[in-house]
Backbone and ligand atoms as CSV (ligand in chain L), in Angstrom:
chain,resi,resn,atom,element,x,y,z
A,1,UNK,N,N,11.088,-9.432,-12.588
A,1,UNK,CA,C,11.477,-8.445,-11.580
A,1,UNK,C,C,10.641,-8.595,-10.314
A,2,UNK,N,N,9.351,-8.628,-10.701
A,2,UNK,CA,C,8.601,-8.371,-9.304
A,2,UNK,C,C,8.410,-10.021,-8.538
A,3,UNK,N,N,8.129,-10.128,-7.659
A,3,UNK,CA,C,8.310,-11.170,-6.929
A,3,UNK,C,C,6.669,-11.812,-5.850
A,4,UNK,N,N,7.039,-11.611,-5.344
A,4,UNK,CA,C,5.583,-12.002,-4.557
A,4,UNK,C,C,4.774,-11.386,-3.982
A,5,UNK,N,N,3.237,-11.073,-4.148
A,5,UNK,CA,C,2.661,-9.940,-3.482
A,5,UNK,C,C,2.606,-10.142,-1.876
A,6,UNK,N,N,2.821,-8.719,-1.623
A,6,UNK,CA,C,3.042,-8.365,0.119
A,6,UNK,C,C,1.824,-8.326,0.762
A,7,UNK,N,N,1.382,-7.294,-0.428
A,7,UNK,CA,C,-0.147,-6.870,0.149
A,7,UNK,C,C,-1.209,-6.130,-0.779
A,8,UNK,N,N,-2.117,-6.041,-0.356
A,8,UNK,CA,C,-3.491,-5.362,-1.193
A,8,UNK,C,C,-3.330,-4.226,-0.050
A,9,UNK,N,N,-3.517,-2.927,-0.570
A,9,UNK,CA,C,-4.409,-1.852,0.275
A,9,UNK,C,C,-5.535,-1.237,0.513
A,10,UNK,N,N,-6.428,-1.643,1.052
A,10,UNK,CA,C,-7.611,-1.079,0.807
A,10,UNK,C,C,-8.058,0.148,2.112
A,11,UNK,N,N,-8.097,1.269,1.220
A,11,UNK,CA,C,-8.690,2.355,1.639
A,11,UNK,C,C,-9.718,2.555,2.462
A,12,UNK,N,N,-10.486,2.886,3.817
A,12,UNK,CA,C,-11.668,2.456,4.448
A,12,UNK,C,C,-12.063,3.962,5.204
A,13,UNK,N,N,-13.042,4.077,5.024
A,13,UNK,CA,C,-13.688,5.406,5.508
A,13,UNK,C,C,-13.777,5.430,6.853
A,14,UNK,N,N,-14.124,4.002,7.421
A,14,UNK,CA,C,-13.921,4.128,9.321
A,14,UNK,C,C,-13.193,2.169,9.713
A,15,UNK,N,N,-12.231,3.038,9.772
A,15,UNK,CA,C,-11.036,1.858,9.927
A,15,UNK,C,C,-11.492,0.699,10.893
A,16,UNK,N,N,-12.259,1.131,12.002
A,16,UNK,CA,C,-12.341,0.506,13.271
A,16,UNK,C,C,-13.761,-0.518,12.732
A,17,UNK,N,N,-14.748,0.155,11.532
A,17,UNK,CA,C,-15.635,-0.775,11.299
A,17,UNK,C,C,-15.215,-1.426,10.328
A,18,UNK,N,N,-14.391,-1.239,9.405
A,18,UNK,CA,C,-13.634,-2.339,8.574
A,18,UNK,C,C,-13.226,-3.203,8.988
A,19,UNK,N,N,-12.417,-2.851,10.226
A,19,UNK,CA,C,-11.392,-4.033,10.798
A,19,UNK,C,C,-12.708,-5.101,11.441
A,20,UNK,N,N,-13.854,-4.604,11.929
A,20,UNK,CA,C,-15.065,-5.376,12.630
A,20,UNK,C,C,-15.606,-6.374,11.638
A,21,UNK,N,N,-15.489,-5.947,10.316
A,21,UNK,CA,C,-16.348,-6.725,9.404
A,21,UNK,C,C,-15.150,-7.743,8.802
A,22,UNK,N,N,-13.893,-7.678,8.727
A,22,UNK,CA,C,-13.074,-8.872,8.211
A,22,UNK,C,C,-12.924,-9.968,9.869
A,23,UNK,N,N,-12.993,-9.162,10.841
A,23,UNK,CA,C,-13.099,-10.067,11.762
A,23,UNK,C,C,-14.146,-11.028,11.867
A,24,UNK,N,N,-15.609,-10.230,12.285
A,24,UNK,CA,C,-16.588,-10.800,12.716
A,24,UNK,C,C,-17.105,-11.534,11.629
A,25,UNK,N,N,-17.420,-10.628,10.704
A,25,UNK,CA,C,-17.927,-11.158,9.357
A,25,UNK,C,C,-16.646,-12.155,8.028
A,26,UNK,N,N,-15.864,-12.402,8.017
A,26,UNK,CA,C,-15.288,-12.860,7.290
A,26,UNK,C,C,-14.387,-13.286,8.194
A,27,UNK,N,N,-14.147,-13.527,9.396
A,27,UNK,CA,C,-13.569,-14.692,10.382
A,27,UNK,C,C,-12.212,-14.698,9.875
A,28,UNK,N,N,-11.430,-13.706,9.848
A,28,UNK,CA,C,-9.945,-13.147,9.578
A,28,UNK,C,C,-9.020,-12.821,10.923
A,29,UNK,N,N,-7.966,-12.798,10.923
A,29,UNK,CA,C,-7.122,-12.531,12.043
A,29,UNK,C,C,-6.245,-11.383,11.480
A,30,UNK,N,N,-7.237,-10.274,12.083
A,30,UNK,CA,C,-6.757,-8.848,12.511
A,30,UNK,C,C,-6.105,-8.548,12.828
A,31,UNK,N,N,-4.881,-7.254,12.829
A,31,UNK,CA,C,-4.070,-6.598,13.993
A,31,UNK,C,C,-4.723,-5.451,14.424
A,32,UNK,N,N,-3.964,-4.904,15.255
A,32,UNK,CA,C,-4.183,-3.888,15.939
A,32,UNK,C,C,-4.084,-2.725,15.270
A,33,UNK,N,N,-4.729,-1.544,14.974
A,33,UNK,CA,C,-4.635,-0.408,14.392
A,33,UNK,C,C,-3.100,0.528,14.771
A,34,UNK,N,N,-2.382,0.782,13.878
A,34,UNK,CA,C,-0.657,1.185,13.806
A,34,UNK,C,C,-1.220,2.806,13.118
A,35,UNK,N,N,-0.686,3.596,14.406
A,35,UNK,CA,C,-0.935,5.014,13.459
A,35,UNK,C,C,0.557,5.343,12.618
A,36,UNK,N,N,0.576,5.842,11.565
A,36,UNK,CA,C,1.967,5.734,11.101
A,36,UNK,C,C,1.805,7.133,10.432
A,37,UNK,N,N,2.003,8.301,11.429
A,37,UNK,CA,C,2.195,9.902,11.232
A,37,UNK,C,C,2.891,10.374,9.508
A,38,UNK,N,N,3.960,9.648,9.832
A,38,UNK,CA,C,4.779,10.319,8.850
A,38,UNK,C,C,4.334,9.548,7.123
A,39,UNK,N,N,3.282,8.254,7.693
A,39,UNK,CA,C,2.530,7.990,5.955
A,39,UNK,C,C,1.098,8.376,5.747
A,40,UNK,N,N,0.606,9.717,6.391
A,40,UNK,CA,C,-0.714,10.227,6.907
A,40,UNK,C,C,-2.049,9.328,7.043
A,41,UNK,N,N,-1.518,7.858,7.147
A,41,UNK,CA,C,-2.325,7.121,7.867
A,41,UNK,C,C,-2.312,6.404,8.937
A,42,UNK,N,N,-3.548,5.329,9.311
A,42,UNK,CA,C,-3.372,4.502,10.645
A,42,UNK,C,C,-3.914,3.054,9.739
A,43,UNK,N,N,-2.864,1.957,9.781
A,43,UNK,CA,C,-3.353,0.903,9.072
A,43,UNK,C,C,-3.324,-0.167,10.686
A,44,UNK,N,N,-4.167,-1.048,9.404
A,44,UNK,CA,C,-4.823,-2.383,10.161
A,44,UNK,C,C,-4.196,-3.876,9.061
A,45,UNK,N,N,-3.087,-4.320,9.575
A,45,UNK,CA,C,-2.547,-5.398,8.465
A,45,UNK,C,C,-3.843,-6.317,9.157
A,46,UNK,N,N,-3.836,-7.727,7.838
A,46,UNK,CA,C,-4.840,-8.793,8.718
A,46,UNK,C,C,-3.902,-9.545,7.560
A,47,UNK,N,N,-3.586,-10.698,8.087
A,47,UNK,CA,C,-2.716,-11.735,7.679
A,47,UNK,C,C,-3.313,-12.760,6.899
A,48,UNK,N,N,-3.709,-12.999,5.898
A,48,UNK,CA,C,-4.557,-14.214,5.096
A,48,UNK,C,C,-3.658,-15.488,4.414
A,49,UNK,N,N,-2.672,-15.454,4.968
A,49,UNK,CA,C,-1.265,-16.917,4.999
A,49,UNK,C,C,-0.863,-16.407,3.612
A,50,UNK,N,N,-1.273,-15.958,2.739
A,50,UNK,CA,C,-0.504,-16.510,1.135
A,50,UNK,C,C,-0.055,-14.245,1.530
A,51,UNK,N,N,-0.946,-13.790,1.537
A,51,UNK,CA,C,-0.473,-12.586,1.496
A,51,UNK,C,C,-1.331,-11.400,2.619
A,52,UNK,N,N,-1.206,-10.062,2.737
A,52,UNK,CA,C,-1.535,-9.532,3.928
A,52,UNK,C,C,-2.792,-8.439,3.288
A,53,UNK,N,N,-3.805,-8.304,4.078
A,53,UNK,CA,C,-4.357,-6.997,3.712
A,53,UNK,C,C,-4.123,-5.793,4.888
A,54,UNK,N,N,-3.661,-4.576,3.710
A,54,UNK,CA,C,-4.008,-3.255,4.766
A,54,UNK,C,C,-5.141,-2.599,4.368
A,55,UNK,N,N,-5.877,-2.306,5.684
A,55,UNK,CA,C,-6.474,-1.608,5.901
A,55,UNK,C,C,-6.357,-0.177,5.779
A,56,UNK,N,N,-6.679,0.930,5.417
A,56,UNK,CA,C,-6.000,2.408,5.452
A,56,UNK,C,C,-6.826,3.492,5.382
A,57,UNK,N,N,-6.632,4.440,6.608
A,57,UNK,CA,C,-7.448,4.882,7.321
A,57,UNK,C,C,-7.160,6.463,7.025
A,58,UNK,N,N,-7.644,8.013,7.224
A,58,UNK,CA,C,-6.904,8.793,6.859
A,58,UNK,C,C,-6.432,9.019,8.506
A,59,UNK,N,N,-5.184,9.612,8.699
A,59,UNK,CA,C,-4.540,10.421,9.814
A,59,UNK,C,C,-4.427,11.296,9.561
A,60,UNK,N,N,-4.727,12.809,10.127
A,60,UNK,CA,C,-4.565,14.358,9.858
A,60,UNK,C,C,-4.294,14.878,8.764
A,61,UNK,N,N,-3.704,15.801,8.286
A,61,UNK,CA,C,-3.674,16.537,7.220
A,61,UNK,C,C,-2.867,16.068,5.994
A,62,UNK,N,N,-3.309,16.554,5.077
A,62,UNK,CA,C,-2.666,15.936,3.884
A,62,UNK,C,C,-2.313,14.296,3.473
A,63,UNK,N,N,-3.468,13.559,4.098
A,63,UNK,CA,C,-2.845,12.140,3.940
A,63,UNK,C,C,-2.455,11.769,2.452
A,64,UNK,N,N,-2.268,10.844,2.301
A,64,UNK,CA,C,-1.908,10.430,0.643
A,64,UNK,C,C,-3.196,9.636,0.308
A,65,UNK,N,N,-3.942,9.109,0.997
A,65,UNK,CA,C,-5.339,8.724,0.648
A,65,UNK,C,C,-6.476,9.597,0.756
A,66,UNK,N,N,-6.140,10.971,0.914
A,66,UNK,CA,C,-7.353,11.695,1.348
A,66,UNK,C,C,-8.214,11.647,-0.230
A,67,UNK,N,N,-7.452,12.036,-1.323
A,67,UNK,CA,C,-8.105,12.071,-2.509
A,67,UNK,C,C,-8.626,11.266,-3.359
A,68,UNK,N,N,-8.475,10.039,-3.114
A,68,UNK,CA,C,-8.765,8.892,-3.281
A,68,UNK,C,C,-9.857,8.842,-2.439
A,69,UNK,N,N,-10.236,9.013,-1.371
A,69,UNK,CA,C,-11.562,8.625,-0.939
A,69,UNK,C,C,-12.360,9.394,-0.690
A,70,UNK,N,N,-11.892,10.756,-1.363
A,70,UNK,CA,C,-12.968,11.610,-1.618
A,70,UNK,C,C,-13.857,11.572,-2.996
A,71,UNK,N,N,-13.048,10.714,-4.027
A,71,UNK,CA,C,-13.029,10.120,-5.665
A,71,UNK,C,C,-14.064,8.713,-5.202
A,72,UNK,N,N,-13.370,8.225,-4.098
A,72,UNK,CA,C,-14.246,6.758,-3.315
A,72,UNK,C,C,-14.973,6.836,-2.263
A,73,UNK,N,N,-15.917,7.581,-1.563
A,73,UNK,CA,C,-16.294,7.614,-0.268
A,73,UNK,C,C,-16.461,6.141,0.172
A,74,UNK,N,N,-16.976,5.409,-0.062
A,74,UNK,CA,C,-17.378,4.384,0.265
A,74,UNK,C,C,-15.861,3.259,0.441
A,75,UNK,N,N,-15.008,3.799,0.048
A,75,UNK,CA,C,-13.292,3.161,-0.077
A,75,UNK,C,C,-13.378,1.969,-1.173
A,76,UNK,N,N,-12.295,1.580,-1.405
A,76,UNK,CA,C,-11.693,0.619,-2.358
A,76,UNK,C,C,-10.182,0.457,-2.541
A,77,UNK,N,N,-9.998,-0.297,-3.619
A,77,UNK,CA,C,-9.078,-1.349,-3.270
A,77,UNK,C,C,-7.672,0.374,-3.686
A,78,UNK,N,N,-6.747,0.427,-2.937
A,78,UNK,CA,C,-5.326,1.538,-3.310
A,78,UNK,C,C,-4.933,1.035,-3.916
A,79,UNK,N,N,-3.891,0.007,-3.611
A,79,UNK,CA,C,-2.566,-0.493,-4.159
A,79,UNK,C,C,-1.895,-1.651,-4.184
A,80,UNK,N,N,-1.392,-2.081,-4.626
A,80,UNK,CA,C,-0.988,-3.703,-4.669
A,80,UNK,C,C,0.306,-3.217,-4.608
A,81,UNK,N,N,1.164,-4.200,-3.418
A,81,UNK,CA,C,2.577,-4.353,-3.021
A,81,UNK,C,C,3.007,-5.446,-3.643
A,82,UNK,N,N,4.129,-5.250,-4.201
A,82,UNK,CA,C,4.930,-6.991,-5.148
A,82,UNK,C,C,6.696,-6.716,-4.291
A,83,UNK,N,N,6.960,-7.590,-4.058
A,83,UNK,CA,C,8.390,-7.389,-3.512
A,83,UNK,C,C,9.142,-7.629,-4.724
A,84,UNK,N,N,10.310,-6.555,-4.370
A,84,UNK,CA,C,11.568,-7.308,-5.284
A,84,UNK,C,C,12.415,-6.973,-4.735
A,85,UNK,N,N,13.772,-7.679,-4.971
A,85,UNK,CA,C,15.093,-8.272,-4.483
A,85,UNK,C,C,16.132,-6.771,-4.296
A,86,UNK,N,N,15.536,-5.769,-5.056
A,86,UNK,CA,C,17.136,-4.509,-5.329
A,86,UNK,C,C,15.664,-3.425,-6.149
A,87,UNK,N,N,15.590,-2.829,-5.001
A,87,UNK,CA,C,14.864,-1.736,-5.695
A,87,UNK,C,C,15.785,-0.946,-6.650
A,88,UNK,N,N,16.604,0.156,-6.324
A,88,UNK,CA,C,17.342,0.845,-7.168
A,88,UNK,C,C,17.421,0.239,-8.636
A,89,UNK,N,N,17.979,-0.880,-8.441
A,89,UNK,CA,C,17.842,-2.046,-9.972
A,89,UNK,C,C,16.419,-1.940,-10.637
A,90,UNK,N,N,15.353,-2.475,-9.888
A,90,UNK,CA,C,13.779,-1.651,-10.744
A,90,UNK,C,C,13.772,-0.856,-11.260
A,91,UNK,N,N,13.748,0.245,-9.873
A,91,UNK,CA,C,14.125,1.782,-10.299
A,91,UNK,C,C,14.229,2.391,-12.126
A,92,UNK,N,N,15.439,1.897,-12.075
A,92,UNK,CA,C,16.575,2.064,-12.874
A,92,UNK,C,C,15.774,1.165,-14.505
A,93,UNK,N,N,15.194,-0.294,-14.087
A,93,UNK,CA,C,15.061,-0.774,-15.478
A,93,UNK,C,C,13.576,-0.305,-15.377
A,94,UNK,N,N,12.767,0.145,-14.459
A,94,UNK,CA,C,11.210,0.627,-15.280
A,94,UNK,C,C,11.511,1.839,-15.600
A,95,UNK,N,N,12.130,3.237,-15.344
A,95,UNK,CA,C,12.307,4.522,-15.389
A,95,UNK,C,C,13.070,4.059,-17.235
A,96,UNK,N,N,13.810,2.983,-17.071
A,96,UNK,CA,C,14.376,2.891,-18.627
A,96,UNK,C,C,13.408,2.733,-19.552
A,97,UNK,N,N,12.298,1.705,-18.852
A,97,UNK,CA,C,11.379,0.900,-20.128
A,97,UNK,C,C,10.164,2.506,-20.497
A,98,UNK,N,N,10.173,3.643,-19.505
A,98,UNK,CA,C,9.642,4.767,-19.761
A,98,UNK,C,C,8.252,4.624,-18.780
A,99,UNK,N,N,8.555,3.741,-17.643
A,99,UNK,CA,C,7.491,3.597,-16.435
A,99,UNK,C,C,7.463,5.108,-15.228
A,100,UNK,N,N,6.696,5.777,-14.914
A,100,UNK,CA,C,7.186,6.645,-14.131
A,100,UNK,C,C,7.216,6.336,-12.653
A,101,UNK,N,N,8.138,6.777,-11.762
A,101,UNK,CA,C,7.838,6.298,-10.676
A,101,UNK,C,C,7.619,7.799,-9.573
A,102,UNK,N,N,6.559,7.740,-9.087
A,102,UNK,CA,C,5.998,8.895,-8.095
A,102,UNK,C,C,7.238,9.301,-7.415
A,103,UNK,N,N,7.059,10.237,-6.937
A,103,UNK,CA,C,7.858,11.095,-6.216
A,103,UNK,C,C,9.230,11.765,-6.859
A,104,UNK,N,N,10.362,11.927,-6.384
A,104,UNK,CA,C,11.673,11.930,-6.811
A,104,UNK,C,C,12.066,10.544,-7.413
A,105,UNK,N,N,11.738,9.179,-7.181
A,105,UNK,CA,C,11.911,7.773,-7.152
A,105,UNK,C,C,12.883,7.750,-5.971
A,106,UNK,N,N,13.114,8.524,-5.327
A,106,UNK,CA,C,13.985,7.830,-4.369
A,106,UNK,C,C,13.259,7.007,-3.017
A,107,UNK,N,N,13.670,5.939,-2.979
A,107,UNK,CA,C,12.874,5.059,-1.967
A,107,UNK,C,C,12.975,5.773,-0.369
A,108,UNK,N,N,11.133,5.563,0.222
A,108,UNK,CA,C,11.084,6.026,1.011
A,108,UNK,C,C,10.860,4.568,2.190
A,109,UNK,N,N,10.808,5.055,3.186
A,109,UNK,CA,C,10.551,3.827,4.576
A,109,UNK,C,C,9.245,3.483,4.068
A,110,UNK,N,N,8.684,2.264,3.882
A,110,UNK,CA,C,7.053,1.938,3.909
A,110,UNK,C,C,6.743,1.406,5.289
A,111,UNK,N,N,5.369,1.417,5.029
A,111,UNK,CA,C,4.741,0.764,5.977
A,111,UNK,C,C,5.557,-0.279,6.905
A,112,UNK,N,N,6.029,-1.243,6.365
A,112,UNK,CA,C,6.820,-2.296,7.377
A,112,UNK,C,C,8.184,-1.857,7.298
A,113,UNK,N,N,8.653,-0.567,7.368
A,113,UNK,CA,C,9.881,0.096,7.925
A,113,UNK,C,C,10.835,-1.005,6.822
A,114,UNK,N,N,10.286,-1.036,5.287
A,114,UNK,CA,C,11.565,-1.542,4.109
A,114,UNK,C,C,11.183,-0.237,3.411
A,115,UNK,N,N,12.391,-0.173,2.514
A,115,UNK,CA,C,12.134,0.778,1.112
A,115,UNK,C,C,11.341,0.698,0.038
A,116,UNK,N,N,10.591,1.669,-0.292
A,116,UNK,CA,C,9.048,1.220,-1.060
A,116,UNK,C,C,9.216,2.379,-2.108
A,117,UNK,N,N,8.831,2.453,-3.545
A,117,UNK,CA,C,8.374,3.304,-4.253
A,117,UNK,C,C,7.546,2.957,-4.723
A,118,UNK,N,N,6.411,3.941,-5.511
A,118,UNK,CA,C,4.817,3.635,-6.146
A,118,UNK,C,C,5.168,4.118,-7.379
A,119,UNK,N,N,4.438,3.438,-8.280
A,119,UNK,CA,C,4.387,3.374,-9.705
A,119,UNK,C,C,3.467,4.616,-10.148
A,120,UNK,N,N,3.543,5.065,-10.844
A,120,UNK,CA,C,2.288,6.062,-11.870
A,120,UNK,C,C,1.266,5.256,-12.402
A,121,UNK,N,N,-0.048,5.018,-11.593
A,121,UNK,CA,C,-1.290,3.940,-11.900
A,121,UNK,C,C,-1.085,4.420,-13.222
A,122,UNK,N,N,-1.149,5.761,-14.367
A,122,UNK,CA,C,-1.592,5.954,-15.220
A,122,UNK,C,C,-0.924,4.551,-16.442
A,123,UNK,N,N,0.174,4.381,-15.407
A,123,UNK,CA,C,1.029,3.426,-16.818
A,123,UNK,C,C,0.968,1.741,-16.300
A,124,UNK,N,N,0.021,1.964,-15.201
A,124,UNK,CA,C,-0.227,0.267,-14.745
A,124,UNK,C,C,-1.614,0.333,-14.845
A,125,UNK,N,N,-2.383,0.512,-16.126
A,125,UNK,CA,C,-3.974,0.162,-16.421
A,125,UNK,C,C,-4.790,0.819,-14.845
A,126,UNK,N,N,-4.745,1.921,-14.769
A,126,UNK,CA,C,-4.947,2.577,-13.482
A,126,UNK,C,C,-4.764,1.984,-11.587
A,127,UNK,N,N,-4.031,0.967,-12.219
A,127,UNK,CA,C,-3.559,0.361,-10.552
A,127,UNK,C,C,-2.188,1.128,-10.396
A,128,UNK,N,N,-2.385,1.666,-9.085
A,128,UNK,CA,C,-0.905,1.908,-8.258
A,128,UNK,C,C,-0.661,0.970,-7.825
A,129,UNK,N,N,1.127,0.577,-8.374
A,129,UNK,CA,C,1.713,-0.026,-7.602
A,129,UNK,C,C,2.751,0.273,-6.772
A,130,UNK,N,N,2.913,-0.512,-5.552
A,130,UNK,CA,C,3.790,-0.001,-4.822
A,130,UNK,C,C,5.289,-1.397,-4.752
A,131,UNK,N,N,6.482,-0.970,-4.405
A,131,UNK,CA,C,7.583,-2.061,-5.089
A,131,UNK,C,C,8.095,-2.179,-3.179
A,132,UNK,N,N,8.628,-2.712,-3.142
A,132,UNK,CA,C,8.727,-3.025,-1.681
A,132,UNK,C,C,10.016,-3.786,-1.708
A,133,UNK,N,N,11.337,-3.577,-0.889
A,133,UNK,CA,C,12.691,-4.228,-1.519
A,133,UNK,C,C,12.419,-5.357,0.088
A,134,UNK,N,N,12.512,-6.412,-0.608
A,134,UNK,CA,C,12.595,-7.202,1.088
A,134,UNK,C,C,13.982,-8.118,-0.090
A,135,UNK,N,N,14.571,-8.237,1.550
A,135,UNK,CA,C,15.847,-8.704,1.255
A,135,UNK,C,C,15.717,-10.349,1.444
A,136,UNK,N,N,16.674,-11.070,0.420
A,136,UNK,CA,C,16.946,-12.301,0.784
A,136,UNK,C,C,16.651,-13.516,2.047
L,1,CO,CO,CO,1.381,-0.559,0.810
């Protein structure tokens, strides 16, 4: 089912010195900080050719990482993105195999404006995953 990882997320307490240390210190090619309101953060993709890291920062109230890095002050790794071909089809065969999927499962816009749902870490050895439908 799952296909190729998109991305790692890693959680960061001050986004702007994270993004300084994969630059300066680990000689990476950065983007520009993307505030993205409606996913209560501001990420920083950095492109490493085989797959991408985000950066993830909190934005105002209620982010979805706030509790997580209050569990992590120091931040760590969120979530691992795997693409696959027909979300609904996932959907449909992990909700069968008795996988839960966060929210309603109905796919929301992610980060790169595709349809994304997150897994219940409790039933992926405490990793959240997130499913990401990129098309053909
Ligand atoms: Co993600």
């Amino acid at each position: 089912m799952i296909g190729r990882l998109n991305h790692i997320a890693i959680a960061v307490p001050d986004l702007a010195a994270a993004t300084a240390k994969y630059r300066d210190q680990l000689g990476a090619q950065v983007g520009v900080p993307q505030p993205l309101p409606e996913h209560g953060v501001t990420v920083v993709f950095i492109d490493t050719g085989n797959t991408k890291i985000e950066l993830l920062e909190i934005l105002g109230e209620n982010s979805p990482i706030a509790p997580f890095l209050e569990k992590n002050p120091s931040g760590g790794m969120h979530h691992v993105c795997f693409e696959v071909p027909d979300l609904a089809a996932s959907v449909a065969q992990l909700r069968a195999s008795g996988a839960r999927v966060l929210g309603d499962g109905a796919p929301k816009i992610g980060a790169h404006g595709r349809p994304v749902v997150f897994l219940h870490p409790k039933d992926f050895d405490g990793t959240l995953i997130e499913l990401e439908e990129v098309g053909e």
